[in-house]
N, C-alpha and C positions, 0 to 999 in steps of 0.2 A: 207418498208419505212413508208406506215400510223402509223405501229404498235409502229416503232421507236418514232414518233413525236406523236400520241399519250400519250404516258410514258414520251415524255418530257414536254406536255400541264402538263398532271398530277403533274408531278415535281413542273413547275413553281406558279402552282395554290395551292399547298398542301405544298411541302418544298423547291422550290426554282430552279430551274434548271440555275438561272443565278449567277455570283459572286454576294455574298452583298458588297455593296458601301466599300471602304476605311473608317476604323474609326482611328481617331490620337488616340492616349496611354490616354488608361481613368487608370485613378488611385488615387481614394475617397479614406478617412481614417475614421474609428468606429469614433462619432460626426459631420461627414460634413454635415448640413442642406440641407436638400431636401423637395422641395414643391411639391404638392400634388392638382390637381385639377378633381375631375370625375364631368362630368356631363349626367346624364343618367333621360329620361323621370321615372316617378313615375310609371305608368303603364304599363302593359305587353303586348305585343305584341302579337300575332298570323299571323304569313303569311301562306298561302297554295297555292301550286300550285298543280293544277289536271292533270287529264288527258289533256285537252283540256283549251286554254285560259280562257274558259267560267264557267270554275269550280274554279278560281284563284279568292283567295281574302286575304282581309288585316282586319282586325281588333286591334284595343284594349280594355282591359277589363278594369272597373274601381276598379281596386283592388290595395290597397297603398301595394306595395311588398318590401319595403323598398330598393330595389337591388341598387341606388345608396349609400349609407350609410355602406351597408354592404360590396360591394366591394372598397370604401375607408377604409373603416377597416382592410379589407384581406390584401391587398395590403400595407396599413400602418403595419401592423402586421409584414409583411416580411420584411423591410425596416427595422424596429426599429430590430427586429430580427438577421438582419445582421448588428448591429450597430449603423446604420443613427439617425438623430434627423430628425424627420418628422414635417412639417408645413400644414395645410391645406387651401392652399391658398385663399378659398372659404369665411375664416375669416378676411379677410385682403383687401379685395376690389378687388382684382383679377380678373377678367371676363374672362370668356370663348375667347370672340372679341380679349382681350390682348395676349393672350397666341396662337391664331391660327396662323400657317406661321412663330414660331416665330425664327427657323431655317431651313433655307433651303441648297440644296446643286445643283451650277449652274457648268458643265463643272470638276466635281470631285474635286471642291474645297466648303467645308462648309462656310458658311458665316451667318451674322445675317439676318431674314428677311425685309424688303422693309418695313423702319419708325416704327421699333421695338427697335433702340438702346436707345431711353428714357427705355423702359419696362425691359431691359435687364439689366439696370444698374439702376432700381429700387429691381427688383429680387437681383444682384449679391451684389449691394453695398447697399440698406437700410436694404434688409429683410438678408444679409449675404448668398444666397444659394449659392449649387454648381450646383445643377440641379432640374430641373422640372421635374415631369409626369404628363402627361395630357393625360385623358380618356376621351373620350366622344362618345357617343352614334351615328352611323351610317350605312347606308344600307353595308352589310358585306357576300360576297359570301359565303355560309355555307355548297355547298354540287356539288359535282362534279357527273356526272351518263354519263359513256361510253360507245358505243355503235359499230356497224359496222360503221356507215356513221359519228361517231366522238362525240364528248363531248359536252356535257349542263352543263352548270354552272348557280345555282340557288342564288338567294339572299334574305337574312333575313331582310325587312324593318327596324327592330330595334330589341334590344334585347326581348326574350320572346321565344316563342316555333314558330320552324318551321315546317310546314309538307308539305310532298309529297305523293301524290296518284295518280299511276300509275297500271290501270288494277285491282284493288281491292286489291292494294298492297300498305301498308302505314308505310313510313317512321316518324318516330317521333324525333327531332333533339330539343335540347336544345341551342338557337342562343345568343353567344356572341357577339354580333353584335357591335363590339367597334373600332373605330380609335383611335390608343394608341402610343405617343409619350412617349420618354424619351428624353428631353433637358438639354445636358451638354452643362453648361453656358463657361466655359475656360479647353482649347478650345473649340467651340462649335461643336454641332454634334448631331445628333439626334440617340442615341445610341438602340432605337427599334429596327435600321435596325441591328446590330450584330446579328448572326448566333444562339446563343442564344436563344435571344428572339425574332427573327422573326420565329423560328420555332416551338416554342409554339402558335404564333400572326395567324400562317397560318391554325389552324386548330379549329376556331373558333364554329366550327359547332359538338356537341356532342351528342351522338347518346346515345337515353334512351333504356335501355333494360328493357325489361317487360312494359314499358308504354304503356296506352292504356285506355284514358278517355272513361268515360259512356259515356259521349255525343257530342260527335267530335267538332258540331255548338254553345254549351253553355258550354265554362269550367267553371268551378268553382275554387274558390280560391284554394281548395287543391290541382288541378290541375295542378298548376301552382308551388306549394311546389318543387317540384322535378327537374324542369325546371330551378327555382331560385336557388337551391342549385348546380348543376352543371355550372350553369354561374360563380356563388362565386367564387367555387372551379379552374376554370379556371383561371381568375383573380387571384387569391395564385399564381398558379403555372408560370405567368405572371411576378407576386410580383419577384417572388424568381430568376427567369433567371434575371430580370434588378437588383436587387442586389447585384447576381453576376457580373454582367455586370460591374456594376459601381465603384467595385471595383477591377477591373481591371484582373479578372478571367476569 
């Protein structure tokens, strides 16, 4: 019975052991305008957890890694890719504040959020969209470690590199550390939650092979080269399931 509920913790934490929500029939056409908002800190992260609370810390380095710029790109890339005309909301007065909660789902029925229908029918009817994505940067559990006595789930303060050291054994994890909405304006729905793209959304946490900085307490900017290019790459592969998604695949 542990071992059973075990595999199902693992499930729900990695790809899902519960149904995703009901979504109404998404069905975008090549031209449907789709806005576009990431907001991600400029700086890299580091979190570690050690053996012991007392070895656990947090840092950021001051290094301009450009990673929000470049995963609006990624992501616009797959989008225009699969057709869409992309907007970047970011140009247009748009805030972060407007766009949070901006659908929710109460009792398995979707609905607008709570003094979001001005926002939504500045979205649908000035800017013309059909839907939004909105990235942004947040604490994002990146690594599961099972045991006899049950599972630890770890979290990446924000995106950047995460490590784990346990016994002189060190895990190096590349942390997409992102709250990532896809808002379909008619009907609405928050089409992240399809099977799709929560099952890329669930594995945030990517594991560098061969990595292994000179200096574990001081990285340096190249350090971080490797870390940023597998966040990118996540986000593409992010891009391309809401794509699909939105077009009705």
């Amino acid at each position: 019975m542990r071992y059973l509920l075990t595999i199902c913790l693992l499930a729900v934490a990695l790809s899902g052991c519960q149904t995703a929500p009901q979504l109404p029939p998404i069905s975008m056409r090549a031209g449907d305008r789709i806005g576009v908002l990431v907001k991600i800190p400029e700086n890299p992260y580091h979190t570690h957890v050690g053996t012991t609370v007392f070895n656990n810390f947090e840092k950021t380095y001051p290094y301009r890694w450009s990673l929000e710029s470049d995963v609006r790109a990624k992501v616009t890339d797959a989008l225009t890719s699969s057709g869409f005309s992309v907007i970047d909301l970011a140009t247009t007065g748009i805030a972060l504040d407007d766009l949070s909660g901006l659908v929710t789902r109460t009792d398995g029925t979707w609905r607008v959020g709570e003094k979001k229908q001005a926002i939504v029918q500045q979205l649908a009817g000035q800017l013309g969209l059909k839907a939004v994505v909105l990235i942004k940067a947040a604490p994002t559990t990146v690594l599961m470690q099972c045991g006899a006595f049950g599972c630890s789930f770890f979290s990446a303060t924000g995106p950047g590199l995460f490590t784990r050291s346990f016994l002189g054994l060190n895990n190096y994890i590349a942390a997409a550390a992102f709250e990532w909405h896809v808002y379909v304006l008619d009907p609405v729905a928050d089409a992240a939650l399809a099977e799709s793209v929560s099952v890329v959304l669930k594995s945030p946490g990517i594991r560098l092979s061969g990595y292994s900085p000179a200096d574990f307490d001081h990285l340096t900017e190249a350090d971080f080269a490797p870390v940023h290019d597998a966040i990118v790459q996540f986000a593409g592969s992010a891009g391309v399931a809401t794509a699909t998604v939105l077009h009705g695949q």
